[in-house]
C-alpha positions in Angstrom: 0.0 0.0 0.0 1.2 3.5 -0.8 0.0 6.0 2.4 -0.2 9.7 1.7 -0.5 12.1 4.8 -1.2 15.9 4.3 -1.0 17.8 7.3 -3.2 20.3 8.4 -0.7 23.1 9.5 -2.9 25.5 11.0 -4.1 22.9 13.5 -7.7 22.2 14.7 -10.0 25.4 15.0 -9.5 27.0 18.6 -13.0 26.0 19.2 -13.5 25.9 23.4 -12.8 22.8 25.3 -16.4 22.5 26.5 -17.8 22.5 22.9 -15.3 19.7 22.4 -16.2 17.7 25.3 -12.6 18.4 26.6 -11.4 19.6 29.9 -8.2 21.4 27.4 -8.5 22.2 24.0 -6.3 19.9 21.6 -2.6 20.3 20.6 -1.7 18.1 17.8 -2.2 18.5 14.1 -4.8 17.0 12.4 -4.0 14.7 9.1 -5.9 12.9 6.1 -4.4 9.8 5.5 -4.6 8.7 2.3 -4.0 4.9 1.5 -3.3 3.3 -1.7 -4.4 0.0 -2.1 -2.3 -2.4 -4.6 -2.4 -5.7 -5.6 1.4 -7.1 -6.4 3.3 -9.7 -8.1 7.6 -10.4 -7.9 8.4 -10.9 -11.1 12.0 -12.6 -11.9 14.5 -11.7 -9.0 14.4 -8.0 -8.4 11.1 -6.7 -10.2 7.9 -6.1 -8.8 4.7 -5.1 -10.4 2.0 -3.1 -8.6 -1.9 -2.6 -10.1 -3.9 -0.1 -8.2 -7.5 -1.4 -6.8 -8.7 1.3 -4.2 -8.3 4.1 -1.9 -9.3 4.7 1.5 -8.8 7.9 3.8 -9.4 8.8 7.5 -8.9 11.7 9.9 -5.4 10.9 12.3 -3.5 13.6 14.4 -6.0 14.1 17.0 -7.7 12.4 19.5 -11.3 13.5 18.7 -10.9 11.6 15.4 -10.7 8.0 17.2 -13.8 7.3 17.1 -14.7 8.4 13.0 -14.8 5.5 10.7 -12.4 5.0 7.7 -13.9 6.0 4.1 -13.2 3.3 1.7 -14.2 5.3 -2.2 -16.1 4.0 -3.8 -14.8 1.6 -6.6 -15.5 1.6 -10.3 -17.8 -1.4 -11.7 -15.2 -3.4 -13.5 -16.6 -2.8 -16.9 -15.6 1.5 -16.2 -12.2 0.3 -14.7 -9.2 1.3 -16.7 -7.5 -1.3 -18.2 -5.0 -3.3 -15.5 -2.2 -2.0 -17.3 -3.0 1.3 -17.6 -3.3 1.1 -13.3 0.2 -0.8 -13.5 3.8 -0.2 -12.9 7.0 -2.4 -12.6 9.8 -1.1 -10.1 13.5 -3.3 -10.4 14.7 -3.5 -6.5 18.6 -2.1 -7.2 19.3 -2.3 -3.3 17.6 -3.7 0.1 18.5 -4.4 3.0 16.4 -4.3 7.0 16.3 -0.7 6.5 16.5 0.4 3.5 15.0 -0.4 -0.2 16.0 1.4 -3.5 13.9 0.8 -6.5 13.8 2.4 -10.6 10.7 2.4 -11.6 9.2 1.6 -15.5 8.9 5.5 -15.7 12.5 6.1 -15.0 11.7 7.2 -11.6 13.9 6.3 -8.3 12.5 5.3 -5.0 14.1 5.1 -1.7 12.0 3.4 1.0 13.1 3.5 4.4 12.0 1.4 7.5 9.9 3.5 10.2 10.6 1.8 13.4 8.7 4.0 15.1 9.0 2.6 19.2 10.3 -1.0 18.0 13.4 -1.6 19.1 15.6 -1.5 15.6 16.9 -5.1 14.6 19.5 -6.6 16.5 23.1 -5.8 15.3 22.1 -2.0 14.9 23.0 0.9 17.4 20.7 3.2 18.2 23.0 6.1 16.0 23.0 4.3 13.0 18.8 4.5 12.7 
């Protein structure tokens, strides 16, 4: 999946915490999320493909969007669907290891992906520094 976040940097209206349902008004920065959903395929020993099926989106950022659901689009009746290779690419891997993946994509394009530990301790063999 592909996930797409644009931030909201004027953060949420400075509505009062009583209208909220807060005893303080909010501090973090609200976010749609956009994500990408792919169907894929390895192809050979370093090639991928990737066809496009659907997108979804929900509110993050702030805790008064926990409780919203997520919004799956609708999808196109396969008959109105693009063709699947028009809703296709091919990406050839050129370099991955635990953190790191470099792809070229069909459209000359280069990708660098890297791991997001986030709070998980990284793998073992790594110092903190060197993530």
């Amino acid at each position: 999946d592909n996930i797409a976040e644009l931030l909201f940097t004027l953060g949420l209206p400075q509505l009062p915490a009583s209208v909220l349902g807060l005893a303080t008004p909010p501090k973090e920065s609200p976010a749609v999320r956009l994500t990408l959903r792919h169907d894929f395929e390895v192809q050979g020993t370093n090639t991928v493909q990737i066809v496009y099926e659907e997108t979804s989106g929900e509110l993050v950022g702030s805790s008064l969007f926990t409780s919203l659901p997520r919004l799956d689009f609708p999808s196109l009746p396969d008959v109105l669907k693009p063709p699947r290779f028009l809703r296709s690419a091919k990406f050839d891997v050129t370099f991955m290891d635990s953190m790191m993946r470099i792809t070229r994509g069909d459209r000359g394009e280069l990708r660098i992906y890297l791991k997001d530990y986030g709070m998980e301790p990284p793998p073992s063999g790594l110092q903190e520094e060197e993530y």
